[in-house]
N, C-alpha and C positions, 0 to 999 in steps of 0.2 A: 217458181217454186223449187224446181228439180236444182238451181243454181241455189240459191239457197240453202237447199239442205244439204248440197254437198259443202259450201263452206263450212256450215255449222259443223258436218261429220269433221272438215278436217283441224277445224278448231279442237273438236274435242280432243281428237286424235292425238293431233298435236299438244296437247293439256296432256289427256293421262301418260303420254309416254314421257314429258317432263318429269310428272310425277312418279313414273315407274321406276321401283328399284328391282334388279335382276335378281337379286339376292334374296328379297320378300318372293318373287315370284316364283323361285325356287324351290324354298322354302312350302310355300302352299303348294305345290305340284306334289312336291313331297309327301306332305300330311294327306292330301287326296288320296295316293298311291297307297298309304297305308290303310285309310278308312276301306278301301277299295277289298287290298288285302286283308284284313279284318273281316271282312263281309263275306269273303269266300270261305274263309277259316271255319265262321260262326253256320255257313252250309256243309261245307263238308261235318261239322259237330252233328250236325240236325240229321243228317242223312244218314251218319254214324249211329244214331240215337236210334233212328227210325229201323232202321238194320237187325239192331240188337236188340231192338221190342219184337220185330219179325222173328228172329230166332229163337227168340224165350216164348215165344204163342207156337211156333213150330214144335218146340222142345212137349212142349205141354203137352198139345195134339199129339205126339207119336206116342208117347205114355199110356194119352189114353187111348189110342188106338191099339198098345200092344194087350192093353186091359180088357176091350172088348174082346178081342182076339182069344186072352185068355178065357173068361166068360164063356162064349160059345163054345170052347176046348169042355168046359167044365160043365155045360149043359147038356152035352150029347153025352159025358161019359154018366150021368145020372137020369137020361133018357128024355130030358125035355127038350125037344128039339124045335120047338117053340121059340123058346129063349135063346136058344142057337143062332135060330134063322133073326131073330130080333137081332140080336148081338151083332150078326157081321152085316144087317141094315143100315145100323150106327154108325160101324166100320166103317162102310163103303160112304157115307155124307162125309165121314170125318178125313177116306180120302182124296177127295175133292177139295176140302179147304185145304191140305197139305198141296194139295197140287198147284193151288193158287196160292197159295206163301210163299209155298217155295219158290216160284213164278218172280211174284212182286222183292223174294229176298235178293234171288238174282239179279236183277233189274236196279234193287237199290244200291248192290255190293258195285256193279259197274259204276252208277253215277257216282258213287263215294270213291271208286279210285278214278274216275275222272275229273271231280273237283280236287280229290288228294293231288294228282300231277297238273292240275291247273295251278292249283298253289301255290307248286312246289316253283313251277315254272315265275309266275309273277313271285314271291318272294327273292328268285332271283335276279330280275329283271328290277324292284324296289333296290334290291343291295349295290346292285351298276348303277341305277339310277342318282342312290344316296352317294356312293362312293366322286362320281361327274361331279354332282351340284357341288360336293367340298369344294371339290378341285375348281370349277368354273368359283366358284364366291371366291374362294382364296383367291387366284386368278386376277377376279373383280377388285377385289380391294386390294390387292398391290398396285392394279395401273390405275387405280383412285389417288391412292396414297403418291405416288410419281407423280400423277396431274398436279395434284396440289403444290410436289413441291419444286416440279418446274414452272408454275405459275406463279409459285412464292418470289424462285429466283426470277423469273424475269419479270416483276411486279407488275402482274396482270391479274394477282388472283383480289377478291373482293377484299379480304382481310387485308393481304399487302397494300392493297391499294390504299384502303380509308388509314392504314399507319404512313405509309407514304403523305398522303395528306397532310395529316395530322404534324409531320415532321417539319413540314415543307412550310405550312401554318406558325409552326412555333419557332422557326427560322427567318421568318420572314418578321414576326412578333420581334424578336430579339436585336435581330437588326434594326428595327425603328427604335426598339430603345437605347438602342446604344449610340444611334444616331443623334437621340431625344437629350442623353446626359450628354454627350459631345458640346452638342449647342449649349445646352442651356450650362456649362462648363465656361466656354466662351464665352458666353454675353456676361456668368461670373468677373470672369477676368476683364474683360475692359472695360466694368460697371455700368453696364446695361440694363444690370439687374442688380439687387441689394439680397446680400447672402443675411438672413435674421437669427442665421445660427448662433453667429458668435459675432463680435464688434469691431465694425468697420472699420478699418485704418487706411484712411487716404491718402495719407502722406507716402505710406509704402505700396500701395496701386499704382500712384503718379513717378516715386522713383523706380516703379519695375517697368512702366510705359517706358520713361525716358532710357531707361537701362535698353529694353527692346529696340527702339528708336535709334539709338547709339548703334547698336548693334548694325542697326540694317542699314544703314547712310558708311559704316566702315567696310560691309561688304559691298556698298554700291562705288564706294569709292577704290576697294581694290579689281573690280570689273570693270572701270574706265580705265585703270593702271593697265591690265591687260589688253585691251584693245588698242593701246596707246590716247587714251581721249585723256590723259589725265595723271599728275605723278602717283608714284607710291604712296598709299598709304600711313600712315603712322600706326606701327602695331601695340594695339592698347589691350590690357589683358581683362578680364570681364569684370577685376575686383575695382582696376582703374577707372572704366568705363563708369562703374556704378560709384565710384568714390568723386565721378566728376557731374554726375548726376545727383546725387544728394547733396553736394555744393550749389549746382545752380538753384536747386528747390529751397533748400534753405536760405539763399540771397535773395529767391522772388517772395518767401515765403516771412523771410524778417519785416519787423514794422521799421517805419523811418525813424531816426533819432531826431527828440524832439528839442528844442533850443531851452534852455533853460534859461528862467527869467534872471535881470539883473540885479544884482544886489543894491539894496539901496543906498543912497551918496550921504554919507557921513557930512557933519556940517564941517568946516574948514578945509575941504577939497574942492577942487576947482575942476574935477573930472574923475571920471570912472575909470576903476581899475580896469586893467590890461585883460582883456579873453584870450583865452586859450588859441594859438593857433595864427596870433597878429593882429586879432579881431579886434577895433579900437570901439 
């Protein structure tokens, strides 16, 4: 189990920090730091607040304690000394609660300039903070931006790669076709195959063969010349060649002439005319 769960831990591990960008996490440290700061602010307000409802209930109590005070001033000078002795009874409760205001005002004026310089300090600590994160993200995304595009150049990165591909694919495509019209070019040419474009002429297939033909028997005949296996050549120029080529096509390709029947023998001859040629 204890193996176990530590795979699993480092699977995760390994997961989020795939998934972690430094810049998001920045970012949220950041916004923390603020809410953080915000929270002190919104105390040092309260304490602020609380302070200054202390002081306006102190304010009031001295008032009225200058009022009793008065009072018993104006009691005794009218002889009730009664309302004297009442009057600085009041006095003396009311000072008592001065003595605990003032007490808890002190007490609150401390905590509000110790939140105020707690503030003041983490507000500047957020401002180093904010100022770093730029600097690290920027930072980040420059040597992001270089990864990429020395991965561009050395065709490692995923995008390079699948265009590499891709290129590599449509090269490899193009070359079979070019290979595909080559042949099928060829087997045009030595009628292997019937072009249905336009209308076959066999007569000029057969004299471009023998044209061909000619050709390569007059360079096989001046390669024997050079080795000595053989004399010189006769140099025939490609129009000759092909003018001695449609000659023989046209000799193999004429019909034979056919005999023409005899004319028939007139009465009072004793033989047929003379044929062309000797022919009795």
């Amino acid at each position: 189990m204890k193996r176990m769960s530590m795979i699993f831990k480092s699977k995760a591990n390994k997961a989020l920090d795939r998934m972690e960008d430094p810049r998001e996490t920045l970012d949220y440290s950041y916004q923390r730091q603020l809410e953080m700061l915000q929270k002190v602010r919104r105390g040092v307000a309260d304490v602020a607040t609380s302070r200054k409802r202390l002081e306006l209930q102190i304010q009031q109590l001295e008032k009225q304690h200058e009022k009793l005070t008065e009072q018993g001033r104006k009691a005794l000078q009218v002889g009730r000394e009664d309302l004297a002795r009442e009057a600085l009874q009041r006095r003396a409760a009311l000072d008592t609660q001065l003595a605990d205001l003032r007490t808890q005002y002190e007490n609150l004026q401390s905590e509000e300039e110790k939140l105020t310089l707690a503030s003041q300090r983490l507000q500047a600590k957020v401002d180093a903070f904010r100022t770093r994160k730029e600097t690290i993200k920027a930072t980040y995304t420059a040597a992001e931006a270089q990864t990429k595009i020395n991965e561009a150049f050395a065709g490692i990165s995923e995008e390079m790669g699948d265009v590499g591909l891709a290129i590599q694919r449509a090269e490899e495509k193009t070359e079979t076709m070019k290979a595909r019209a080559g042949a099928i070019d060829e087997l045009l040419a030595s009628g292997a195959l019937d072009d249905f474009s336009g209308p076959r002429d066999d007569i000029q297939a057969e004299l471009d063969r023998m044209g061909a033909t000619a050709g390569v028997e007059l360079e096989l005949e001046r390669m024997k010349a050079e080795l000595g296996q053989g004399p010189a050549p006769k140099q025939l120029d490609p129009g000759t060649a092909q003018g001695q080529g449609q000659a023989q096509a046209g000799q193999a390709q004429q019909p034979a002439p056919q005999q023409q029947p005899a004319p028939p023998q007139q009465p009072g001859q004793g033989q047929w005319p003379q044929q062309p040629g000797g022919a009795q």
